[in-house]
N, C-alpha and C positions, 0 to 999 in steps of 0.2 A: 485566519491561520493559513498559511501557505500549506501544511502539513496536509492539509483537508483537500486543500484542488490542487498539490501535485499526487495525491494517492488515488484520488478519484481519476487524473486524466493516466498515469497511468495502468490503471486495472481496465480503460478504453482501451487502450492500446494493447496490454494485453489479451484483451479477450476479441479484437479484431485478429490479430495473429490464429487464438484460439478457433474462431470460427473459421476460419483459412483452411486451418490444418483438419479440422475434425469434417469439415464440409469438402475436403479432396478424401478422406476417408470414405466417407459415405459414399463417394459418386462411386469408388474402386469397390468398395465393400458390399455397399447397400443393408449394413446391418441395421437392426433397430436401434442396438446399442450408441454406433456415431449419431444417427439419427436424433437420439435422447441429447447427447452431450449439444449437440450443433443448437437442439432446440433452445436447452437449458444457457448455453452460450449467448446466445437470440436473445432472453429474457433477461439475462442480469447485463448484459449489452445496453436495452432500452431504460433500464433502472441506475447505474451508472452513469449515460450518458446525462440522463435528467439529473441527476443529485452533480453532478459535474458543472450541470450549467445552472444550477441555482447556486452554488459556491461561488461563481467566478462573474457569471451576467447579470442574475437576477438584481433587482434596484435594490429592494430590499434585505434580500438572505446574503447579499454579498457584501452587502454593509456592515451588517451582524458580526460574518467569516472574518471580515478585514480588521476589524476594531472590538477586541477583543470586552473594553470599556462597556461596549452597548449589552451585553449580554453575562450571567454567569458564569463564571467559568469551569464548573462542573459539566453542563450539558457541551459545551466545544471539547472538553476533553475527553466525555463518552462517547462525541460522533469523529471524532481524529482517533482514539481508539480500534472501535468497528472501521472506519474504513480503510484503518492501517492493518488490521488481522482481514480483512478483504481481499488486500492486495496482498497480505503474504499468503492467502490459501488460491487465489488465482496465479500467482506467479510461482509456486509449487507444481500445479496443475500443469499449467506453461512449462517449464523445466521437464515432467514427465512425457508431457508430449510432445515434445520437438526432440524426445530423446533417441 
C-alpha cells in the first residue's frame, strides 16, 4: 500500500522540520520544556524512520506492503490507519509550531 510509505516518509520529513524548529528553540530558550519536545521528536524520528524503511526496503515487509494478495487485509488497514492519525497529529503539531 503506497498509503503506508507515503505517510511514514512524510511524518520523517515532518518531524525533521520538527526537530529544527524545537532545537533552535532550546539553544535561544534553554527551557526543559523544548528540551522534552526536541527529545520526544528524536524518538518517534528513530521509530518512523525504521517503520519507513521496512515498508519501502525491507525484502520481506515490503513485499507484504506492495502486494496486498500476501497478507490480510484487516491488519494493512489497521497499520495505514495508525500511521495515517500519526501524520495527522505530527502535522498538526508541525502547523502549531512554525506558527
Amino acid at each position: 500500500m503506497t498509503l503506508l510509505r507515503l505517510s511514514a516518509t512524510l511524518s520523517v520529513v515532518l518531524l525533521v522540520g520538527l526537530i529544527y524548529v524545537w532545537g533552535r528553540n532550546y539553544l535561544i530558550f534553554r527551557s526543559k520544556h523544548a528540551i522534552g519536545l526536541l527529545v520526544f521528536a528524536g524518538i518517534l524520528l528513530v521509530q518512523t524512520t525504521i517503520t519507513a524503511y521496512f515498508y519501502t526496503f525491507h525484502p520481506v515487509v515490503s513485499g507484504w506492503v506492495a502486494n496486498p494478495e500476501l497478507v490480510h487485509p484487516l491488519p494493512l488497514l489497521v497499520m495505514s490507519s495508525a500511521q495515517v492519525l500519526e501524520l495527522g497529529g505530527i502535522a498538526f503539531i508541525a502547523w502549531i509550531s512554525w506558527d
